[in-house]
MDAnalysis code that builds the backbone (N, CA, C; Angstrom):
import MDAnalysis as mda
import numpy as np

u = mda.Universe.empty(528, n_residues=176, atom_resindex=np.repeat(np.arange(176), 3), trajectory=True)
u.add_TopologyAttr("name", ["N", "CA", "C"] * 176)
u.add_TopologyAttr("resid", np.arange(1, 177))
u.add_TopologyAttr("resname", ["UNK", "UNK", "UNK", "UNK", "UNK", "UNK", "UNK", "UNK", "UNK", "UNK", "UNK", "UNK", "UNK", "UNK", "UNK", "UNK", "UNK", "UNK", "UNK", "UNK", "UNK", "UNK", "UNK", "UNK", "UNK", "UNK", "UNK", "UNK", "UNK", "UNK", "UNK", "UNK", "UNK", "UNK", "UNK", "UNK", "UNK", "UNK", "UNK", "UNK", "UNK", "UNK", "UNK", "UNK", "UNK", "UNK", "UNK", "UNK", "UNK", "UNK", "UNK", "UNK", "UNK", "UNK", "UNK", "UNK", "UNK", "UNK", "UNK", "UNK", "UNK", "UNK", "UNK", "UNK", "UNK", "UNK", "UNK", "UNK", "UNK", "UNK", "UNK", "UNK", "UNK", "UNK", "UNK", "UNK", "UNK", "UNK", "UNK", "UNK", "UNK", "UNK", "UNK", "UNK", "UNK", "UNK", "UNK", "UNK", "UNK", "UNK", "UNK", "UNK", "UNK", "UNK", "UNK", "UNK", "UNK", "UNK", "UNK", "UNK", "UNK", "UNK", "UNK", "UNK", "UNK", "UNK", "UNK", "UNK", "UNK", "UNK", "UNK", "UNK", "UNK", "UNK", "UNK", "UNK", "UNK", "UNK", "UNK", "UNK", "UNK", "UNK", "UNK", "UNK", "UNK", "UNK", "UNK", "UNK", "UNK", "UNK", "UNK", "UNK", "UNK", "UNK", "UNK", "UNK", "UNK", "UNK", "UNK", "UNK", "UNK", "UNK", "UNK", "UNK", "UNK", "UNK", "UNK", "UNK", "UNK", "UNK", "UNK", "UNK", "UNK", "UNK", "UNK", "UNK", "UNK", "UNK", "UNK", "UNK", "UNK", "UNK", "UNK", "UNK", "UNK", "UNK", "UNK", "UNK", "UNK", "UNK", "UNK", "UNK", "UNK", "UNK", "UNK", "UNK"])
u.atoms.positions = np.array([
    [-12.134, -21.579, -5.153],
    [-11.331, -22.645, -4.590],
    [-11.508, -23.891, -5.429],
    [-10.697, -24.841, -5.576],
    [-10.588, -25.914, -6.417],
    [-11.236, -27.205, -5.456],
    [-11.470, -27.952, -5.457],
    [-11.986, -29.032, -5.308],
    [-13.164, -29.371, -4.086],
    [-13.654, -27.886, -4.250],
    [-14.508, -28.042, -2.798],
    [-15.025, -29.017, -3.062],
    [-15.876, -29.556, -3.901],
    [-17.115, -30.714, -3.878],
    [-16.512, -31.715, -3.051],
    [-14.749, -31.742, -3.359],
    [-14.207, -33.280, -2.960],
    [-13.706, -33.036, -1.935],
    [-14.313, -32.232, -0.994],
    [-13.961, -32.261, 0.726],
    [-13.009, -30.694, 0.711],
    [-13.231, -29.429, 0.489],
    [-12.877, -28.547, 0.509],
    [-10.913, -28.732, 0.785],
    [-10.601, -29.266, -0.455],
    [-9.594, -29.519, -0.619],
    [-9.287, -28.255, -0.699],
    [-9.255, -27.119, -1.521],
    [-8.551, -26.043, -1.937],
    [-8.630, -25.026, -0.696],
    [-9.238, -24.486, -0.317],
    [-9.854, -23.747, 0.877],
    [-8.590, -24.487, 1.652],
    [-9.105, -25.572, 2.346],
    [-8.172, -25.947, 3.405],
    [-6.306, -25.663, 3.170],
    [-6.291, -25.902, 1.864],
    [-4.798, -25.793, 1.890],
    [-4.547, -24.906, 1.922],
    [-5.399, -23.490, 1.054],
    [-4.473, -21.886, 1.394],
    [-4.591, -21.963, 3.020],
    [-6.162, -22.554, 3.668],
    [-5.221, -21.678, 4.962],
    [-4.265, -22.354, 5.863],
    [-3.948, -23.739, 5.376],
    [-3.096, -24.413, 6.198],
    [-1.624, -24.009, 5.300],
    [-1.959, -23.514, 4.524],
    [-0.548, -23.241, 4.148],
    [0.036, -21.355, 4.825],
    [-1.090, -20.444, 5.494],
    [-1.086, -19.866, 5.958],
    [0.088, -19.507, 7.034],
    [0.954, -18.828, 7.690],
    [1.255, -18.331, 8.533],
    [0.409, -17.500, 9.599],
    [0.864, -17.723, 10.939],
    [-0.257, -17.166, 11.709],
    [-0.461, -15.504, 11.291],
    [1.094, -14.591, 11.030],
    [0.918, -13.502, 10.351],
    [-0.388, -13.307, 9.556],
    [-0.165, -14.156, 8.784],
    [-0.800, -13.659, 7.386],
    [-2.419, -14.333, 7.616],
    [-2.831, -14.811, 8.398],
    [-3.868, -15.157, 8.784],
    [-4.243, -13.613, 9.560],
    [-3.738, -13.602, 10.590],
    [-4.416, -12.702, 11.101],
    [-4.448, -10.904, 10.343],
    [-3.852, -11.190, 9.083],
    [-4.169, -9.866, 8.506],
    [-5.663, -10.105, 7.662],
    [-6.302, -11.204, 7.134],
    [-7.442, -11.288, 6.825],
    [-8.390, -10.928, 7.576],
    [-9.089, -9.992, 7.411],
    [-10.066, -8.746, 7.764],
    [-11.268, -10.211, 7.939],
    [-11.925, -10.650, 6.660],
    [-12.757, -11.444, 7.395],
    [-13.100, -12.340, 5.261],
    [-13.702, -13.287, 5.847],
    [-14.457, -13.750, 4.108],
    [-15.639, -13.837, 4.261],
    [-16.150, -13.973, 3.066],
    [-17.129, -14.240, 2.573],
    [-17.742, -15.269, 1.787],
    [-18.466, -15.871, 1.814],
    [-18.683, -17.252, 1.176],
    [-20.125, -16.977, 0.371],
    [-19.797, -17.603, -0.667],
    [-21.433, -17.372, -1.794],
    [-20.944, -18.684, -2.776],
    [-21.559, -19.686, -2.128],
    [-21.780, -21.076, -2.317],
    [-23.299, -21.613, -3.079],
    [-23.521, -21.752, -4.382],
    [-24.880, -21.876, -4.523],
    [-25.535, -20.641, -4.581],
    [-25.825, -19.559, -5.167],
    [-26.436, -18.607, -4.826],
    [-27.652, -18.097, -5.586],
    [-28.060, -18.899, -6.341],
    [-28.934, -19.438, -7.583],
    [-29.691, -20.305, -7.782],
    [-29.697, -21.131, -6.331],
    [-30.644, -22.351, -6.664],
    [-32.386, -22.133, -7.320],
    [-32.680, -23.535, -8.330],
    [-33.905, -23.047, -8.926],
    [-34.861, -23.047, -7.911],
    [-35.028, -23.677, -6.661],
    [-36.134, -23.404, -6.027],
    [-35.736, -22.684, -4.739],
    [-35.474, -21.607, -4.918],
    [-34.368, -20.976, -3.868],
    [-35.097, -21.037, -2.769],
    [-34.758, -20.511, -1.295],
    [-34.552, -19.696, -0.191],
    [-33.388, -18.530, 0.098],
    [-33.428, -17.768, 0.604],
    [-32.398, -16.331, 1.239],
    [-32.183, -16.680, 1.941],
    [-31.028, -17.754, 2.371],
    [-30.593, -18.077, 3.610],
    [-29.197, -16.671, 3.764],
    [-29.008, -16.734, 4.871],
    [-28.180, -15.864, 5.127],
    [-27.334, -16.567, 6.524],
    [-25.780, -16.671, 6.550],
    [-25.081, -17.324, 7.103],
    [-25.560, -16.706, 8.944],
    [-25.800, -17.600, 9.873],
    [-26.151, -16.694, 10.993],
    [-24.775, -17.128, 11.831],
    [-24.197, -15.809, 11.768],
    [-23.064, -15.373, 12.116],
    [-23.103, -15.210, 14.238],
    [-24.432, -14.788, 14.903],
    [-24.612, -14.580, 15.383],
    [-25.393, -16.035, 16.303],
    [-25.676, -16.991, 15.826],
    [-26.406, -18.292, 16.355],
    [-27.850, -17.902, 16.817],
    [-28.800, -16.436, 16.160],
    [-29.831, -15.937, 16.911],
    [-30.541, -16.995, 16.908],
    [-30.728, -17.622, 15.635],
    [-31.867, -19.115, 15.107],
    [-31.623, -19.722, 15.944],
    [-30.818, -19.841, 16.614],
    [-30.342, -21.014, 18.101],
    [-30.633, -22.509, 17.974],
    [-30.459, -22.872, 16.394],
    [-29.701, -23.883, 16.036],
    [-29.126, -24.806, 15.601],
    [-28.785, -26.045, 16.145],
    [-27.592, -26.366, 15.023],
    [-26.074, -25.832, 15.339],
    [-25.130, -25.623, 14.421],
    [-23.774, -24.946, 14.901],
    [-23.883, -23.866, 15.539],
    [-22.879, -23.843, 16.666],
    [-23.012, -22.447, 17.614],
    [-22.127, -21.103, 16.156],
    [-22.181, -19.933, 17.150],
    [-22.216, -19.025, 16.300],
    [-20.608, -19.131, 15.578],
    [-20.769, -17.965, 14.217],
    [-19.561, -18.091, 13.890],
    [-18.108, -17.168, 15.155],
    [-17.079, -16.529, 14.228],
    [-16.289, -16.784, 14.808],
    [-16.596, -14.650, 15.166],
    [-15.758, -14.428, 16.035],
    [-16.283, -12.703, 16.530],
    [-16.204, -11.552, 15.233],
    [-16.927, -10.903, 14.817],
    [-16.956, -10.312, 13.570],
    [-18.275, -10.910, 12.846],
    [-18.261, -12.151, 12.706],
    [-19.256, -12.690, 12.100],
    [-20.733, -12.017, 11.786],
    [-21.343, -12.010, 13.269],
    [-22.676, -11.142, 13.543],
    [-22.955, -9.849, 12.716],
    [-21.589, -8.933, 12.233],
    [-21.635, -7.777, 11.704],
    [-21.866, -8.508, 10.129],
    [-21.068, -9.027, 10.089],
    [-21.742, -9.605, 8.551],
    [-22.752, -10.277, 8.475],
    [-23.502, -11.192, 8.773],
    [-24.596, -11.425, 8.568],
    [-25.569, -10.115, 8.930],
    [-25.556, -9.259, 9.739],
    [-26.137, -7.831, 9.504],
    [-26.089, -7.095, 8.644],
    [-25.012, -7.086, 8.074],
    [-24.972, -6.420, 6.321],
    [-26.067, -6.876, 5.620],
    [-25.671, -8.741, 5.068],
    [-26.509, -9.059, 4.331],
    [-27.972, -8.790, 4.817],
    [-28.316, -9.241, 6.307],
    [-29.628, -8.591, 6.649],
    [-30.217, -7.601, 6.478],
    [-29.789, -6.450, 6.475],
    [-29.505, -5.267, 6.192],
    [-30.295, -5.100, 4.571],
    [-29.102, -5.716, 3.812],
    [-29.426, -5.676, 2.058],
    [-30.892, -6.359, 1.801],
    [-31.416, -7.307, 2.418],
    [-32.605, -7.654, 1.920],
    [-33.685, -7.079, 2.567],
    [-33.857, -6.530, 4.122],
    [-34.667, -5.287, 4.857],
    [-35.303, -4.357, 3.803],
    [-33.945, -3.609, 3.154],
    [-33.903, -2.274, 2.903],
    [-34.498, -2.886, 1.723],
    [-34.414, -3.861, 1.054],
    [-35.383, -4.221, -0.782],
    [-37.291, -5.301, 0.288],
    [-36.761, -5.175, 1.263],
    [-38.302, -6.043, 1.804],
    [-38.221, -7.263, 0.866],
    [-37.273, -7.946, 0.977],
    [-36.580, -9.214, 0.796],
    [-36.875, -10.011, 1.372],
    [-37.825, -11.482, 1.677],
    [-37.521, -11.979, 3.468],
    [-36.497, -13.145, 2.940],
    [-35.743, -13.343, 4.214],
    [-34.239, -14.012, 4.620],
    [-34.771, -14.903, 5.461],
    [-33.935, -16.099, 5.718],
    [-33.538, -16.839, 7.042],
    [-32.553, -17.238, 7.400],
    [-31.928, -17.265, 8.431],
    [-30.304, -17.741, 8.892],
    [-30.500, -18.997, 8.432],
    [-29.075, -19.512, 8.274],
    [-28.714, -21.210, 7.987],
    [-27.250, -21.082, 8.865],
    [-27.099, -22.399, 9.204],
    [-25.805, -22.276, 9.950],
    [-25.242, -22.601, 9.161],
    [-23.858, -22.347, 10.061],
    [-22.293, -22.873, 9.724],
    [-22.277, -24.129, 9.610],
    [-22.085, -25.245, 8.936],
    [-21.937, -26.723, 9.063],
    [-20.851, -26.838, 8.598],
    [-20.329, -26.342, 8.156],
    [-18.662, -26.549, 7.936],
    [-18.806, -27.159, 6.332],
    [-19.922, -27.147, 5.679],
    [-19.729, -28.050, 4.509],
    [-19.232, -27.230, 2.669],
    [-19.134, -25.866, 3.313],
    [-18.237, -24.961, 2.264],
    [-17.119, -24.620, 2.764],
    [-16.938, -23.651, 1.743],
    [-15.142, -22.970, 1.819],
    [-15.032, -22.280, 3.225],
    [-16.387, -21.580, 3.766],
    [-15.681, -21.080, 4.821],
    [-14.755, -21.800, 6.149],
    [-15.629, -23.219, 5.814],
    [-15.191, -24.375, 7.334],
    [-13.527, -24.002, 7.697],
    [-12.755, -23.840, 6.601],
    [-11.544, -23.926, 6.818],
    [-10.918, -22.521, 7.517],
    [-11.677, -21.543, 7.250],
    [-11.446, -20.205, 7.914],
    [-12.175, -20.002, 9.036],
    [-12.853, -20.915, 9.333],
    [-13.905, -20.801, 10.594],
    [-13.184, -21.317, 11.706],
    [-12.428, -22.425, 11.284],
    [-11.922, -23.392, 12.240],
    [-10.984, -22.956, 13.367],
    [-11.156, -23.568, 14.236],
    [-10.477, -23.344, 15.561],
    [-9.233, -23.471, 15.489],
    [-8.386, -22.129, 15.920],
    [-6.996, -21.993, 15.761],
    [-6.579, -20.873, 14.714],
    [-7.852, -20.791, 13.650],
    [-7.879, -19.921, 12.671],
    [-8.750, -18.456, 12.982],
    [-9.907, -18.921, 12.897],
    [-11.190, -18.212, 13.938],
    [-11.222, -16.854, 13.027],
    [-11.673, -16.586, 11.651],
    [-11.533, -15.738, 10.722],
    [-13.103, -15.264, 10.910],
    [-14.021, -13.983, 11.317],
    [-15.065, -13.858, 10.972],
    [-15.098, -13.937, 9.185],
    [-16.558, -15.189, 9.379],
    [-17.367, -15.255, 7.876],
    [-18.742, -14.925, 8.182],
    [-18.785, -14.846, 6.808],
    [-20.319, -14.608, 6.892],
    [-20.540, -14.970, 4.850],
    [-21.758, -14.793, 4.316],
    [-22.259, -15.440, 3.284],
    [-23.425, -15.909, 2.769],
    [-23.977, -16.294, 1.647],
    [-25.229, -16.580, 1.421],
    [-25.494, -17.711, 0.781],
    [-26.514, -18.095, 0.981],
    [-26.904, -19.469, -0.102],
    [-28.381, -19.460, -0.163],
    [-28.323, -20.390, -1.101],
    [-29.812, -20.921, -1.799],
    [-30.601, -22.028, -1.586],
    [-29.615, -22.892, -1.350],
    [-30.330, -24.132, -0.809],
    [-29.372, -25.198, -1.851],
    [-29.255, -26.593, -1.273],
    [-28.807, -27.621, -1.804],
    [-30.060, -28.661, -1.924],
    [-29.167, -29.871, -1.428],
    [-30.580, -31.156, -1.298],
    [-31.457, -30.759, -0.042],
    [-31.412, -29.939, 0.345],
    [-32.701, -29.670, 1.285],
    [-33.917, -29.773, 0.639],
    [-35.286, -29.959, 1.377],
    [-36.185, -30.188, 1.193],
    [-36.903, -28.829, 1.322],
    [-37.593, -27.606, 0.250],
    [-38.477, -26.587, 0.901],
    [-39.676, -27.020, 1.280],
    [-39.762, -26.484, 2.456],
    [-41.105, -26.552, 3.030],
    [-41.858, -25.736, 2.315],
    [-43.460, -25.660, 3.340],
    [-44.823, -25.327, 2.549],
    [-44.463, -24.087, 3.006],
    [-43.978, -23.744, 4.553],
    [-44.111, -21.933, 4.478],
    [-42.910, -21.187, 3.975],
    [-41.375, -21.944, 3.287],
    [-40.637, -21.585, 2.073],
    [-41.472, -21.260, 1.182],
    [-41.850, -22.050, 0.707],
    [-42.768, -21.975, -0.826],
    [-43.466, -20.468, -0.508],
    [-44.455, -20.247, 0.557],
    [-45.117, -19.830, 0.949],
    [-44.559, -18.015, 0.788],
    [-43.476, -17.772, 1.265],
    [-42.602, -16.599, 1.433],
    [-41.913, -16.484, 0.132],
    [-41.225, -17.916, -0.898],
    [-40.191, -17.242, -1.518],
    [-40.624, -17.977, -3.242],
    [-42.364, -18.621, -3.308],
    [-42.952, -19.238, -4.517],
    [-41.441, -20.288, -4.195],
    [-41.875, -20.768, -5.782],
    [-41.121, -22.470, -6.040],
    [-42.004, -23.779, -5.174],
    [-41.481, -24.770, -5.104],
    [-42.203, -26.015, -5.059],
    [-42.146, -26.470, -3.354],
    [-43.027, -26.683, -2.434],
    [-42.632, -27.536, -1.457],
    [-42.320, -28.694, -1.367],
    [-41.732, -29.791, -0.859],
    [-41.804, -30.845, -0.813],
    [-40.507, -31.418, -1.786],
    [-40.111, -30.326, -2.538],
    [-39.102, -30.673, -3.737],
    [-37.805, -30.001, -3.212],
    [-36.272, -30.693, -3.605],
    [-35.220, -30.078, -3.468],
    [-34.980, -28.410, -3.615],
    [-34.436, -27.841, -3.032],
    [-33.915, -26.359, -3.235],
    [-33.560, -26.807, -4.500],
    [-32.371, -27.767, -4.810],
    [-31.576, -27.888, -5.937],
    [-31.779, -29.276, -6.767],
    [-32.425, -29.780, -7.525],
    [-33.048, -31.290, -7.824],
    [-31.741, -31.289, -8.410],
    [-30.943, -30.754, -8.880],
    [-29.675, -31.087, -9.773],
    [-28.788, -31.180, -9.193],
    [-28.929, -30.656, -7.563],
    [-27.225, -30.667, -6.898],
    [-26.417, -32.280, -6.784],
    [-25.239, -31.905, -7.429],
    [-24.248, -33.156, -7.726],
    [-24.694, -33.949, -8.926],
    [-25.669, -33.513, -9.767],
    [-25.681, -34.612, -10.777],
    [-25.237, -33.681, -12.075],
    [-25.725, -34.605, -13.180],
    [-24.979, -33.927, -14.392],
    [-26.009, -33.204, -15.247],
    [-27.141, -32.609, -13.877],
    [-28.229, -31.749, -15.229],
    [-27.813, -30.623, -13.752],
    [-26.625, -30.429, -13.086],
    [-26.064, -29.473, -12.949],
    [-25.642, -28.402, -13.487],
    [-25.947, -27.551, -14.955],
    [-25.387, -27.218, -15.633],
    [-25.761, -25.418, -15.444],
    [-25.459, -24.836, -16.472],
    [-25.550, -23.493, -16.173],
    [-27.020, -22.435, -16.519],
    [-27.754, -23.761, -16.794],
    [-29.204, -23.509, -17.426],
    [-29.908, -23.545, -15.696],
    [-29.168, -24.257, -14.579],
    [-29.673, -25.053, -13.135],
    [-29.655, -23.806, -12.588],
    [-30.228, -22.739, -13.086],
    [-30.357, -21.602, -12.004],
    [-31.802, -20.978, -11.847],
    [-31.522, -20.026, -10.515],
    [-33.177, -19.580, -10.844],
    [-32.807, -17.758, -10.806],
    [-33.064, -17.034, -11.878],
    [-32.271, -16.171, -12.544],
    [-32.611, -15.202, -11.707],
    [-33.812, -15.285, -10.928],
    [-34.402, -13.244, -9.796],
    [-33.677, -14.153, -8.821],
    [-33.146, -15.053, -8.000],
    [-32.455, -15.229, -6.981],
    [-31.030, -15.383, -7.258],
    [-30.368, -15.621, -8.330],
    [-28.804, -14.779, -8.699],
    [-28.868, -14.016, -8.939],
    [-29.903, -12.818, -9.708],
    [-29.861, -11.445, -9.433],
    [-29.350, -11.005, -8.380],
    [-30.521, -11.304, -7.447],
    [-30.988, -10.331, -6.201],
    [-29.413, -10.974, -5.352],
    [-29.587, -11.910, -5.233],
    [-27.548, -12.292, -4.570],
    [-26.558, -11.737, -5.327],
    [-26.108, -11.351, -6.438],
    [-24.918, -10.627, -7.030],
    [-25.440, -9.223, -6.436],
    [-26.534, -8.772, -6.580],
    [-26.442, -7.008, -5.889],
    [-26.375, -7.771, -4.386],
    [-26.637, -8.491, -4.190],
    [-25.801, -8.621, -2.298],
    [-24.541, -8.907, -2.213],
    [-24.085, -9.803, -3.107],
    [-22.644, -9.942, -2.912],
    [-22.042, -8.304, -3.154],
    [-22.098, -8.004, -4.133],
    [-21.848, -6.413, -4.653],
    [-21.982, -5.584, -2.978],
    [-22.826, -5.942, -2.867],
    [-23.501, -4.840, -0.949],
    [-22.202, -5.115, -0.323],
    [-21.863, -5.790, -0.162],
    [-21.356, -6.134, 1.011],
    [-19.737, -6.598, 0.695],
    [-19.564, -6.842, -0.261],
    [-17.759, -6.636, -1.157],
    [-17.491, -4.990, -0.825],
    [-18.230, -4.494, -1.573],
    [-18.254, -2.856, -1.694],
    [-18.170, -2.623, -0.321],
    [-18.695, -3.285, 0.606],
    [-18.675, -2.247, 2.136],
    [-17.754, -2.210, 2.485],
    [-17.280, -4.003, 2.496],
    [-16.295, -3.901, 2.643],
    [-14.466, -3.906, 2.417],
    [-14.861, -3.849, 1.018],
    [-13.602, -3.230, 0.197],
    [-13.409, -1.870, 0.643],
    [-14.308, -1.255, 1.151],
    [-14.249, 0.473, 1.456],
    [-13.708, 0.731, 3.319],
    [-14.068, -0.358, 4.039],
    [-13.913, -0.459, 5.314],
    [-14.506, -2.030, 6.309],
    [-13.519, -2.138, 7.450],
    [-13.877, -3.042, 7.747],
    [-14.146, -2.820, 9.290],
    [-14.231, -1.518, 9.782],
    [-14.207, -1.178, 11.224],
    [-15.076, -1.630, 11.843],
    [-16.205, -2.054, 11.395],
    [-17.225, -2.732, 12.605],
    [-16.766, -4.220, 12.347],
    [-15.864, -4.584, 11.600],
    [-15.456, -6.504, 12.247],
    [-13.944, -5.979, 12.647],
    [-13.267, -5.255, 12.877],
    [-11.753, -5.440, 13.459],
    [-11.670, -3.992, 13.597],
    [-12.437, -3.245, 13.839],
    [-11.826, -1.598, 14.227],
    [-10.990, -0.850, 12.998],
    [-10.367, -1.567, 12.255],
    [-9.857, -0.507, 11.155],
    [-11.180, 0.541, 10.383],
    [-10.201, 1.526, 10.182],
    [-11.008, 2.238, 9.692],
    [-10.715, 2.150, 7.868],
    [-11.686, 2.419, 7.064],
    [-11.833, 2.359, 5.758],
    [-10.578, 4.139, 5.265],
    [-10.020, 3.873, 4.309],
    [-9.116, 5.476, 4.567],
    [-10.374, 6.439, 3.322],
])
């Protein structure tokens, strides 16, 4: 999408340029915003509001996707934590009321602060940004931390693949 930084300009317009049709043939998205930060965390979108809180849960479907990704880091003994919905990526615009698209998705962390029992579970620094570069200009493509875009492209991969093949546990279709 084009101009997320500057208020998810792009996002918002495909789906306001949407028809309710063609909305409701979208099976569901996915969002992978950041998925590389150098002092990462495995957040995983909680689709379901189990963390209880912050934004209530996403929209129905949701829960099954954040179970995927849960799922993908289980099965490697990965540890994860939910992050909510705050509306501050691409999904906000497919989340939104009237639209109500199950998402689900992953991230790394922005200007958040990791704590000592982050550090503790996933190494990197406490006390220091997920991302010391987010929004500035040592943003660049060197600003990654290379085993946590690994390990997220084989999740994105998990869970494209599932569901490029089928989407019956978020809308009942079956995969042919």
């Amino acid at each position: 999408w084009g101009a997320e930084e500057s208020g998810l300009i792009g996002s918002t317009a495909y789906v306001a340029g949407l028809s309710q049709s063609e909305k409701d043939k979208i099976a569901l998205y996915l969002n992978f915003d950041m998925i590389g930060s150098p002092n990462h965390v495995f957040f995983v979108y909680d689709g379901d509001d189990s963390d209880a809180v912050g934004a209530p849960a996403g929209p129905a479907g949701s829960t099954q996707i954040e179970d995927v990704f849960e799922r993908f880091y289980l099965d490697r003994g990965i540890p994860f934590k939910g992050t909510d919905f705050s509306g501050r990526s691409d999904y906000g615009p497919f989340i939104a009321a009237g639209v109500d698209i199950p998402s689900g998705g992953l991230f790394t962390g922005a200007e958040g602060v990791k704590t000592a029992a982050e550090a503790a579970l996933w190494g990197g620094t406490a006390g220091q940004q997920y991302d010391p570069c987010y929004h500035l200009a040592c943003d660049t493509y060197a600003n990654n931390n290379n085993y946590a875009l690994d390990v997220n492209s084989d999740a994105v991969a998990y869970a494209t693949l599932q569901y490029a093949m089928n989407t019956e546990d978020i809308n009942g279709v079956k995969g042919k």
